[in-house]
Biotite code that builds the C-alpha atoms (Angstrom):
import biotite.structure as struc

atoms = struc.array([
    struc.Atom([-10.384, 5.743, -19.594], chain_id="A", res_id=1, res_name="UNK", atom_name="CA", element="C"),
    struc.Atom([-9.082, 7.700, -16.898], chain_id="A", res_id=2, res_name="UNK", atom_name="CA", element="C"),
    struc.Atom([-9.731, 5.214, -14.760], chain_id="A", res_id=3, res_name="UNK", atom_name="CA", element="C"),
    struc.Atom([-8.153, 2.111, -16.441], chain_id="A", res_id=4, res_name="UNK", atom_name="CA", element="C"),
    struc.Atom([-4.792, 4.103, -16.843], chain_id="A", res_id=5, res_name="UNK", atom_name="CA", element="C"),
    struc.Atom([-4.378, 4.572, -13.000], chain_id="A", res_id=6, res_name="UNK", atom_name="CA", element="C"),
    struc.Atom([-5.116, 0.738, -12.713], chain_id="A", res_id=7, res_name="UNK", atom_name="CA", element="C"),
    struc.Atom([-2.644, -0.171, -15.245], chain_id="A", res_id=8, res_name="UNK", atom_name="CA", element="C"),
    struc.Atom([-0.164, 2.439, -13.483], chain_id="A", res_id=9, res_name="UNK", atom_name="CA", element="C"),
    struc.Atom([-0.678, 0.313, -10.156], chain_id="A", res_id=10, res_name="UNK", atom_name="CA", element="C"),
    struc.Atom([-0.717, -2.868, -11.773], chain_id="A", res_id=11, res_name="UNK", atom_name="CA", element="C"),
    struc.Atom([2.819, -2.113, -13.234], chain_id="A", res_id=12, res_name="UNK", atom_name="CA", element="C"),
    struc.Atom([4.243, -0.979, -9.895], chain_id="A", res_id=13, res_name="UNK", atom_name="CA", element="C"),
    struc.Atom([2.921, -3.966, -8.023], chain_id="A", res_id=14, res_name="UNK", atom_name="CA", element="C"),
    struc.Atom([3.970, -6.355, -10.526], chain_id="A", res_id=15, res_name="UNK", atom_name="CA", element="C"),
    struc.Atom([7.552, -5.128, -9.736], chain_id="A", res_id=16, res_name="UNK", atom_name="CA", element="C"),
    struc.Atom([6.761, -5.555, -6.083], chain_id="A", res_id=17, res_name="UNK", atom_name="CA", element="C"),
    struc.Atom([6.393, -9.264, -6.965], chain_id="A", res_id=18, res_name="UNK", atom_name="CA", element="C"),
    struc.Atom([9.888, -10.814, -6.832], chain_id="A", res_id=19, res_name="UNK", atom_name="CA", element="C"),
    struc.Atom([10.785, -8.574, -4.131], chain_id="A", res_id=20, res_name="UNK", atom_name="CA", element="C"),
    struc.Atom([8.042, -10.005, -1.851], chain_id="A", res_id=21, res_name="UNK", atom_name="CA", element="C"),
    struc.Atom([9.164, -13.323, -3.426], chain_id="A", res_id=22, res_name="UNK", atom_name="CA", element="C"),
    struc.Atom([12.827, -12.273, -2.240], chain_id="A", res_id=23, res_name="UNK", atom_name="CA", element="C"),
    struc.Atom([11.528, -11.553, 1.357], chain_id="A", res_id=24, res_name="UNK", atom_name="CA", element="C"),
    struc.Atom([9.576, -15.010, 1.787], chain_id="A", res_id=25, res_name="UNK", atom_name="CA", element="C"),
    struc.Atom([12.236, -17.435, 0.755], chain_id="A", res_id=26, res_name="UNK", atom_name="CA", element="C"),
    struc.Atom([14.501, -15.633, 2.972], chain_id="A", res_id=27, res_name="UNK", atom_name="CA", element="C"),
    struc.Atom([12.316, -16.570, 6.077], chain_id="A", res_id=28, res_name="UNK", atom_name="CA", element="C"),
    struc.Atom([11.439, -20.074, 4.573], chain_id="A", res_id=29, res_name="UNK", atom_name="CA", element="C"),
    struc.Atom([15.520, -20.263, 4.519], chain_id="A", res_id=30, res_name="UNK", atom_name="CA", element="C"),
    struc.Atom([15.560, -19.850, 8.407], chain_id="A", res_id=31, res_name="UNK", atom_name="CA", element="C"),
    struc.Atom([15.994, -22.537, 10.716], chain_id="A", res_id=32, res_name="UNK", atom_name="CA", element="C"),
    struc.Atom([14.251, -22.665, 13.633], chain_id="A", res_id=33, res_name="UNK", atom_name="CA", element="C"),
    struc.Atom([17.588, -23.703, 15.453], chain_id="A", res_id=34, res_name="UNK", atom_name="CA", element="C"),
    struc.Atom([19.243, -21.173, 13.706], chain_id="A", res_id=35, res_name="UNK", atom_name="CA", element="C"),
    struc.Atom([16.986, -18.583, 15.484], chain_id="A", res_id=36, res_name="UNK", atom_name="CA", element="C"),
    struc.Atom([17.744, -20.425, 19.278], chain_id="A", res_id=37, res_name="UNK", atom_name="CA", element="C"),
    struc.Atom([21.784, -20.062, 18.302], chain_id="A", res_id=38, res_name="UNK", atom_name="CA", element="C"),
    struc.Atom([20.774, -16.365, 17.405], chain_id="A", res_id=39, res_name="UNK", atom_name="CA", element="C"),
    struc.Atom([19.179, -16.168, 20.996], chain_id="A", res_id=40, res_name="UNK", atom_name="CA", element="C"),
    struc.Atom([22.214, -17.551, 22.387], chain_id="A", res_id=41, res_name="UNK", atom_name="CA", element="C"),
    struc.Atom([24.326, -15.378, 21.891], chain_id="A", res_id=42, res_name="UNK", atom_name="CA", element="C"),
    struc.Atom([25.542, -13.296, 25.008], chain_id="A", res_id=43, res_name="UNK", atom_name="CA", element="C"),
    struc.Atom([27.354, -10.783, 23.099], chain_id="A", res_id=44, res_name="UNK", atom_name="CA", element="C"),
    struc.Atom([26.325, -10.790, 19.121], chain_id="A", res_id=45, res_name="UNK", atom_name="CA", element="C"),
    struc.Atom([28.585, -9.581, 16.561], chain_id="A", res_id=46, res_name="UNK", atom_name="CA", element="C"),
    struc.Atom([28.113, -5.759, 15.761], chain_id="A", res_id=47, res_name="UNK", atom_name="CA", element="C"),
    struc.Atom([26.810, -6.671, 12.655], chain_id="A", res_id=48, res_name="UNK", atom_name="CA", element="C"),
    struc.Atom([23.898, -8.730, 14.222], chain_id="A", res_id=49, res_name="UNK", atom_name="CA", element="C"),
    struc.Atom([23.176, -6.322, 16.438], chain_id="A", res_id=50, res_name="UNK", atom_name="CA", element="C"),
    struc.Atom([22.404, -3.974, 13.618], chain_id="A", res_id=51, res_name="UNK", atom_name="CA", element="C"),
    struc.Atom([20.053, -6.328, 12.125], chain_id="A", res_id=52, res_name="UNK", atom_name="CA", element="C"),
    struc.Atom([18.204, -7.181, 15.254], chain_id="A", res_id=53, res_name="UNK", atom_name="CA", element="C"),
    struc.Atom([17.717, -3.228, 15.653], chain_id="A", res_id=54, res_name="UNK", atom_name="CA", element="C"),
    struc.Atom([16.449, -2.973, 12.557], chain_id="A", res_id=55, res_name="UNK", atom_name="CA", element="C"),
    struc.Atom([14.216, -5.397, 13.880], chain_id="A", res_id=56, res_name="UNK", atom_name="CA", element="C"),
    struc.Atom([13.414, -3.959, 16.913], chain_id="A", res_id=57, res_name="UNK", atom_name="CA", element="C"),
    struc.Atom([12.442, -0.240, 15.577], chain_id="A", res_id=58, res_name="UNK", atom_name="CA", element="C"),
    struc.Atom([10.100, -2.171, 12.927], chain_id="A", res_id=59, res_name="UNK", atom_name="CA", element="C"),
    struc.Atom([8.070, -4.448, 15.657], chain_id="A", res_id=60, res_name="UNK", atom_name="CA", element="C"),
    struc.Atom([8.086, -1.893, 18.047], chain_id="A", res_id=61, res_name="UNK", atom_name="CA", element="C"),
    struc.Atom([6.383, 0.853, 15.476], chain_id="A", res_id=62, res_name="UNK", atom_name="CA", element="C"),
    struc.Atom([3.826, -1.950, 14.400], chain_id="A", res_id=63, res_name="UNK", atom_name="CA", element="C"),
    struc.Atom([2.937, -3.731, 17.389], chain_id="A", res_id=64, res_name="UNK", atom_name="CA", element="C"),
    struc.Atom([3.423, -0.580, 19.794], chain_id="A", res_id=65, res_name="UNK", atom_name="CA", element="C"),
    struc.Atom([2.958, 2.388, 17.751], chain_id="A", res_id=66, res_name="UNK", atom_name="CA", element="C"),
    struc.Atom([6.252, 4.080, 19.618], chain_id="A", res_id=67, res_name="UNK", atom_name="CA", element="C"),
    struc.Atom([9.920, 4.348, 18.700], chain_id="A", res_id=68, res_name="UNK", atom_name="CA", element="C"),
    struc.Atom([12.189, 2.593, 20.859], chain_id="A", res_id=69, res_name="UNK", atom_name="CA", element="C"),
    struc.Atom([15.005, 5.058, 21.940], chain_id="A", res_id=70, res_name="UNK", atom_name="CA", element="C"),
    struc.Atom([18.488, 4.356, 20.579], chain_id="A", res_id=71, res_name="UNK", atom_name="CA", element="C"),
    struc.Atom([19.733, 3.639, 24.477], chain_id="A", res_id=72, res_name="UNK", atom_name="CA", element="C"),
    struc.Atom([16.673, 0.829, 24.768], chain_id="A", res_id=73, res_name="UNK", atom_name="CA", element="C"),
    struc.Atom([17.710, -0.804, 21.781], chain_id="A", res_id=74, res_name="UNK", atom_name="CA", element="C"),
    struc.Atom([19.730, -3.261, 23.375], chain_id="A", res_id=75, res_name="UNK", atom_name="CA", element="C"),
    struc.Atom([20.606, -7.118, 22.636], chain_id="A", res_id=76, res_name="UNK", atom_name="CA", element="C"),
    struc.Atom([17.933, -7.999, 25.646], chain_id="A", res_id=77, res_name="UNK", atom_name="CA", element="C"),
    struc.Atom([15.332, -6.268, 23.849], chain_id="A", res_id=78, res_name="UNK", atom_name="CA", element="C"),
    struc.Atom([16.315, -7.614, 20.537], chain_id="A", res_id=79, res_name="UNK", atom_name="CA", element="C"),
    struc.Atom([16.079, -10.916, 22.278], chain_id="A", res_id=80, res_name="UNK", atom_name="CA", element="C"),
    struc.Atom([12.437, -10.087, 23.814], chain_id="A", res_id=81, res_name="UNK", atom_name="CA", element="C"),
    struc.Atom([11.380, -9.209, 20.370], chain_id="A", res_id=82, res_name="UNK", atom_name="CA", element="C"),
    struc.Atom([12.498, -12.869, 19.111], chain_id="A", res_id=83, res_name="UNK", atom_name="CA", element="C"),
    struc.Atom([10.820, -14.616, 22.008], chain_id="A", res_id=84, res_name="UNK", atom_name="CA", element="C"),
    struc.Atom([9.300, -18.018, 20.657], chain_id="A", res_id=85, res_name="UNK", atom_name="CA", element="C"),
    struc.Atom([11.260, -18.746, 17.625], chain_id="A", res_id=86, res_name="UNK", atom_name="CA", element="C"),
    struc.Atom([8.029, -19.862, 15.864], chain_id="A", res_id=87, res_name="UNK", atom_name="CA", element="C"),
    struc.Atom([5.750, -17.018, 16.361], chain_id="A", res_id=88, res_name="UNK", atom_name="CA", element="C"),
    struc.Atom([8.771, -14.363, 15.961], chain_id="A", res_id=89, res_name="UNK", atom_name="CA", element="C"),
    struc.Atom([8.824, -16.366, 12.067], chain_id="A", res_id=90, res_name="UNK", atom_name="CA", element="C"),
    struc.Atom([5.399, -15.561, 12.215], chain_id="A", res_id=91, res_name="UNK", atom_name="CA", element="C"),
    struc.Atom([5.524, -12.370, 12.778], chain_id="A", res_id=92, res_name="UNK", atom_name="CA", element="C"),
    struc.Atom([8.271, -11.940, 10.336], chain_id="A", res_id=93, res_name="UNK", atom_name="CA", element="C"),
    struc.Atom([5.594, -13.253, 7.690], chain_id="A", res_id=94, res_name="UNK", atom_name="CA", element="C"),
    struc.Atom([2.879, -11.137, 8.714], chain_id="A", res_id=95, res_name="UNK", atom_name="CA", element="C"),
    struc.Atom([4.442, -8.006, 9.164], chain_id="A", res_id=96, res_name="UNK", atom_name="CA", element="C"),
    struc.Atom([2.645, -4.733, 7.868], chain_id="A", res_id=97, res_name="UNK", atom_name="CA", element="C"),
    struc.Atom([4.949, -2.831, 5.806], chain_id="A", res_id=98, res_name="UNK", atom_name="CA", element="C"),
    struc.Atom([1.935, -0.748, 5.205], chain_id="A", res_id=99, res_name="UNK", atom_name="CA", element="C"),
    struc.Atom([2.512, 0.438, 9.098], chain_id="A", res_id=100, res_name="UNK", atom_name="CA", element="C"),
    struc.Atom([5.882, 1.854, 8.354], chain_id="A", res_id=101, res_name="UNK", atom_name="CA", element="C"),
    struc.Atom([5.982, 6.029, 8.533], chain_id="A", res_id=102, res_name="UNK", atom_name="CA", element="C"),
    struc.Atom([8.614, 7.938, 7.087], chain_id="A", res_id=103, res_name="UNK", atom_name="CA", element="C"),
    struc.Atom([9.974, 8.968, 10.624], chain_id="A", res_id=104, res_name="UNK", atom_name="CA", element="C"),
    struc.Atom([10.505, 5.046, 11.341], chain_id="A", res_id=105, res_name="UNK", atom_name="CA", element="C"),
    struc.Atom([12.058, 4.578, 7.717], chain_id="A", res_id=106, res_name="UNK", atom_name="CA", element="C"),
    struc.Atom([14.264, 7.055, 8.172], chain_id="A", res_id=107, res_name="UNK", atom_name="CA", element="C"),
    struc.Atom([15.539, 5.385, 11.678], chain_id="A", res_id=108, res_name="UNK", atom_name="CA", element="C"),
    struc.Atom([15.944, 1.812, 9.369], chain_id="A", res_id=109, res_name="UNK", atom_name="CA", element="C"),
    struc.Atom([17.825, 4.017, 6.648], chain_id="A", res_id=110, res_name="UNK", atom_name="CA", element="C"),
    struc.Atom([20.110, 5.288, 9.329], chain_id="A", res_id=111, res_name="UNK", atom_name="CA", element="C"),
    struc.Atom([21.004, 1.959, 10.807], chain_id="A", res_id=112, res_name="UNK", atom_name="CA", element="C"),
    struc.Atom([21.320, 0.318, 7.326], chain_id="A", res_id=113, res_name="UNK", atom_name="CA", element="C"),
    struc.Atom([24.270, 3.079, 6.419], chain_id="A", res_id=114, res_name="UNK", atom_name="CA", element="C"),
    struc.Atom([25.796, 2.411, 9.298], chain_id="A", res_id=115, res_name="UNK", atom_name="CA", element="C"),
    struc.Atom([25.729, -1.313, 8.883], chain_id="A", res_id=116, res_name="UNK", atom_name="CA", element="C"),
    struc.Atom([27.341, -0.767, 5.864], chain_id="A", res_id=117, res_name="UNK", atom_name="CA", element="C"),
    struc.Atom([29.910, 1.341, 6.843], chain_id="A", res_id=118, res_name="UNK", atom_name="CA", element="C"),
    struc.Atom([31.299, -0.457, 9.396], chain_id="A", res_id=119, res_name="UNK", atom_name="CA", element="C"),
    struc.Atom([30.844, -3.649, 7.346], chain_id="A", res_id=120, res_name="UNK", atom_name="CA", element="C"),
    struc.Atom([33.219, -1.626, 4.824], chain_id="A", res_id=121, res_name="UNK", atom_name="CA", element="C"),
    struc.Atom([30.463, -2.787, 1.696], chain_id="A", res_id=122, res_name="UNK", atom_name="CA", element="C"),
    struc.Atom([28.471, -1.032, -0.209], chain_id="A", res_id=123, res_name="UNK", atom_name="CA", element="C"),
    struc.Atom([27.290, -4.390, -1.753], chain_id="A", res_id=124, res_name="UNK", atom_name="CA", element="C"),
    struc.Atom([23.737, -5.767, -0.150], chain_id="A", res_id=125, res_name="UNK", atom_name="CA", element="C"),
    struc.Atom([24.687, -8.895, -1.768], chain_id="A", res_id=126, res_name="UNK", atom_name="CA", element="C"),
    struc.Atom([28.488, -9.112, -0.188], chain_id="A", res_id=127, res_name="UNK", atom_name="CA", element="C"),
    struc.Atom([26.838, -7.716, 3.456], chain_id="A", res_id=128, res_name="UNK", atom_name="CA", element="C"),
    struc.Atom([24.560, -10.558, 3.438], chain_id="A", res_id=129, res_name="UNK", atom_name="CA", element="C"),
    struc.Atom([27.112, -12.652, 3.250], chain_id="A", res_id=130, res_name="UNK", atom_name="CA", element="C"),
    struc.Atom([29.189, -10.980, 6.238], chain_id="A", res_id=131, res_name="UNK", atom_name="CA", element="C"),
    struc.Atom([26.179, -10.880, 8.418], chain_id="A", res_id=132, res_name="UNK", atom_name="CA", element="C"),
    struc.Atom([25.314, -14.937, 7.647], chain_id="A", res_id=133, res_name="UNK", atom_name="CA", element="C"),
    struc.Atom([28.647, -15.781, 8.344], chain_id="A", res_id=134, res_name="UNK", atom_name="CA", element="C"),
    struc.Atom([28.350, -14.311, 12.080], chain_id="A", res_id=135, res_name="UNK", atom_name="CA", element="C"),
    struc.Atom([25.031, -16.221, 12.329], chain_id="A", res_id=136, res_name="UNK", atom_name="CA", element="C"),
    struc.Atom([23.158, -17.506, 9.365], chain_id="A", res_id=137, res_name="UNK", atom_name="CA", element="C"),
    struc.Atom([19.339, -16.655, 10.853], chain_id="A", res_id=138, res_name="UNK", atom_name="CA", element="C"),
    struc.Atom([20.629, -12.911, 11.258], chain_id="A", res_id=139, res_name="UNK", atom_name="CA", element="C"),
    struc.Atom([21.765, -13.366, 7.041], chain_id="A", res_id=140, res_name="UNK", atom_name="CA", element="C"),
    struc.Atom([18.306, -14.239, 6.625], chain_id="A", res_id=141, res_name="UNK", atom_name="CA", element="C"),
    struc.Atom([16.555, -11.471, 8.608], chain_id="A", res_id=142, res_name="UNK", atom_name="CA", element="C"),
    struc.Atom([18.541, -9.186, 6.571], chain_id="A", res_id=143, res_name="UNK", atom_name="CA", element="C"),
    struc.Atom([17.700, -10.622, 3.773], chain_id="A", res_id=144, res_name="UNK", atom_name="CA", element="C"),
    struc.Atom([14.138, -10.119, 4.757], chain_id="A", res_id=145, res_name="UNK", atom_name="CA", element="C"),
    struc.Atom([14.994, -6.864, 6.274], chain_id="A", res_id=146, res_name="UNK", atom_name="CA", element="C"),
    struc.Atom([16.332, -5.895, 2.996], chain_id="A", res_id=147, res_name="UNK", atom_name="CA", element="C"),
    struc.Atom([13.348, -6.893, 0.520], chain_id="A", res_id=148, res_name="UNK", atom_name="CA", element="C"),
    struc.Atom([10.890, -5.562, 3.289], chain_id="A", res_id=149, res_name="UNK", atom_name="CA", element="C"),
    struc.Atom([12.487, -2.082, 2.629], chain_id="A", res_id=150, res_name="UNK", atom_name="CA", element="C"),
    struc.Atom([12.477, -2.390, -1.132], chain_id="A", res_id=151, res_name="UNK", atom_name="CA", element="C"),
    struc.Atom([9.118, -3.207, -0.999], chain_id="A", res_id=152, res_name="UNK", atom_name="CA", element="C"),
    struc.Atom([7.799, -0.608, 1.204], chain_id="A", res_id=153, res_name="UNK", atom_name="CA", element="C"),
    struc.Atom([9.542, 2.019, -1.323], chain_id="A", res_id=154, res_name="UNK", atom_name="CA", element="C"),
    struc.Atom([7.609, 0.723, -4.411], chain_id="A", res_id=155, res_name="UNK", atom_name="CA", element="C"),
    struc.Atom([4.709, 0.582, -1.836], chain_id="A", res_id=156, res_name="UNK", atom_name="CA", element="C"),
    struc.Atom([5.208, 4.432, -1.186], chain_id="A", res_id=157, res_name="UNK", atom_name="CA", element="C"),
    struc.Atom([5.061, 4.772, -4.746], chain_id="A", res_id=158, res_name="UNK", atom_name="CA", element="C"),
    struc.Atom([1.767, 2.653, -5.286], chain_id="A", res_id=159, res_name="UNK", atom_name="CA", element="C"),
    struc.Atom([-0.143, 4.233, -2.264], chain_id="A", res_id=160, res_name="UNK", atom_name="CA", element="C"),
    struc.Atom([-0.925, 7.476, -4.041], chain_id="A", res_id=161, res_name="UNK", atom_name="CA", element="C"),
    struc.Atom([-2.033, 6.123, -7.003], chain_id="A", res_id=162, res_name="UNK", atom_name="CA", element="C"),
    struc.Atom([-4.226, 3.754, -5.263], chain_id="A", res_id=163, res_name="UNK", atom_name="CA", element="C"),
    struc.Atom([-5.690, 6.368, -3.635], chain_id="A", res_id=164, res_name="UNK", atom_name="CA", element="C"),
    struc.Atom([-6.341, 7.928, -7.368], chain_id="A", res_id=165, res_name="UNK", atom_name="CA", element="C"),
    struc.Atom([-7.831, 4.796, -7.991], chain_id="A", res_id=166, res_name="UNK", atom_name="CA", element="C"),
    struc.Atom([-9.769, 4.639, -5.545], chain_id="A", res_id=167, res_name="UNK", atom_name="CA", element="C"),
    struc.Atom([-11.657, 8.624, -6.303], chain_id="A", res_id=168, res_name="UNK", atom_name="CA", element="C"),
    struc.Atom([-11.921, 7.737, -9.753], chain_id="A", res_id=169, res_name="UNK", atom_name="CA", element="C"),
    struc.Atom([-14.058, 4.556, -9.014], chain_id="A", res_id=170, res_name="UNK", atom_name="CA", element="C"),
    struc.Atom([-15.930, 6.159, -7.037], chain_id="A", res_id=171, res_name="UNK", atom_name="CA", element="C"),
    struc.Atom([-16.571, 8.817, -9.588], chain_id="A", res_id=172, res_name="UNK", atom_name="CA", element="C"),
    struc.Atom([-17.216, 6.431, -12.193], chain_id="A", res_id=173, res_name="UNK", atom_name="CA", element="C"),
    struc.Atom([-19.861, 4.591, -9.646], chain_id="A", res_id=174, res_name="UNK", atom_name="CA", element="C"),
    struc.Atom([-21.609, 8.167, -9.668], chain_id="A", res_id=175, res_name="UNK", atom_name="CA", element="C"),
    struc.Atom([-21.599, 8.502, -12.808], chain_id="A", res_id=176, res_name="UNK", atom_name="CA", element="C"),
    struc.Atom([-22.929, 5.609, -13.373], chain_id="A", res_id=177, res_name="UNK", atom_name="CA", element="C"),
    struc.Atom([-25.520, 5.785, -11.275], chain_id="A", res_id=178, res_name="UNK", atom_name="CA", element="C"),
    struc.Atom([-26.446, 9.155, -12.508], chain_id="A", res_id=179, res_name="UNK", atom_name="CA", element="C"),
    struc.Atom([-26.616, 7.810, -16.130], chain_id="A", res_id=180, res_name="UNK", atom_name="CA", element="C"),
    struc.Atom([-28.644, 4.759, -15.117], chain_id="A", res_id=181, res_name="UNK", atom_name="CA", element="C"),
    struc.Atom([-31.388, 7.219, -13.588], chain_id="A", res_id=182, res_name="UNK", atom_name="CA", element="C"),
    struc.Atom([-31.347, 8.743, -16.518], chain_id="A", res_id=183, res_name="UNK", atom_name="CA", element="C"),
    struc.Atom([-31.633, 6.492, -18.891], chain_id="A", res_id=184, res_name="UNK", atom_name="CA", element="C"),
    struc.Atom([-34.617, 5.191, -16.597], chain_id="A", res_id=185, res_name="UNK", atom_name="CA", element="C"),
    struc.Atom([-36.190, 8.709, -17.148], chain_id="A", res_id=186, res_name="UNK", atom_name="CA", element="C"),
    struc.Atom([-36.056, 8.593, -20.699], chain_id="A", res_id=187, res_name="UNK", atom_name="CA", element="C"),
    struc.Atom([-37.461, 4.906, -20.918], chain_id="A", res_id=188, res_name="UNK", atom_name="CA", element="C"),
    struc.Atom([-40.834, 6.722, -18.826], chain_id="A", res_id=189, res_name="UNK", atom_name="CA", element="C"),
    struc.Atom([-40.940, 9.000, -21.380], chain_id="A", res_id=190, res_name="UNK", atom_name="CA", element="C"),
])
């Protein structure tokens, strides 16, 4: 019983998880691969867009490197480097491990996000997409993304644990199992 209460506990928790993840893939399905070129292009972004790309920038460099890039190297060449091919930087987008996200990183996104939003002057997500896609409509999307990606990770936060309960109850059920199986092969001998 114990065991089917922490799966219904993780079921409920990823079912909420659903439309946010839904959220986060139309958002990239939404950007253009020429929209991502006139992103490159740009030899001085607005402020806003440079937030987003360093948003960007601290996430990829956590998962694919495993180091945080230094406030001072977060710079619109890097964020550039870290589009590179518009196609596989979609990709990438798609694939990315929230899972790979520590608190220390979070809490780097978090910072940036406040800031965005102060100097956007919103405290609306909805009315700072906007802002952002008006400056350049890919960035709107990443945001977008950026945004849902976050939202999930907290409800993922929330999950892990009781996966992990999951998890060492199955396997105590499994041994109890097994334990009840040899017995009830014992008493079938006798």
């Amino acid at each position: 019983a114990a065991v089917e209460k922490v799966q219904a506990a993780c079921a409920i928790e990823l079912a909420k998880a659903e439309p946010v993840l839904e959220a986060a893939r139309l958002a990239l399905e939404n950007i253009e691969k020429g929209q991502l070129t006139e992103l490159k292009s740009f030899a001085s972004p607005p402020e806003t867009v440079k937030f987003v790309m360093n948003m960007v920038v601290v996430l990829f460099k956590w998962v694919d490197e495993g180091r945080i890039i230094p406030e001072s190297q977060r710079t619109w060449t890097e964020a550039k480097n870290t589009i590179g091919p518009v196609e596989k930087f979609l990709q990438r987008l798609k694939n990315f491990q929230v899972a790979k996200v520590t608190s220390q990183v979070r809490a780097i996104i978090d910072k940036l996000n406040t800031t965005l939003m102060k100097i956007s002057k919103t405290d609306s997500i909805e009315s700072l997409i906007q802002q952002i896609a008006l400056k350049s409509a890919a960035a709107g999307g990443i945001y977008t993304w950026l945004d849902n990606t976050l939202k999930f990770h907290t409800v993922y936060l929330e999950v892990k644990p009781k996966q992990v309960a999951l998890d060492v109850a199955n396997e105590e059920l499994n041994r109890a199992q097994q334990a009840f199986s040899k017995i009830l092969n014992r008493v079938q001998i006798l």
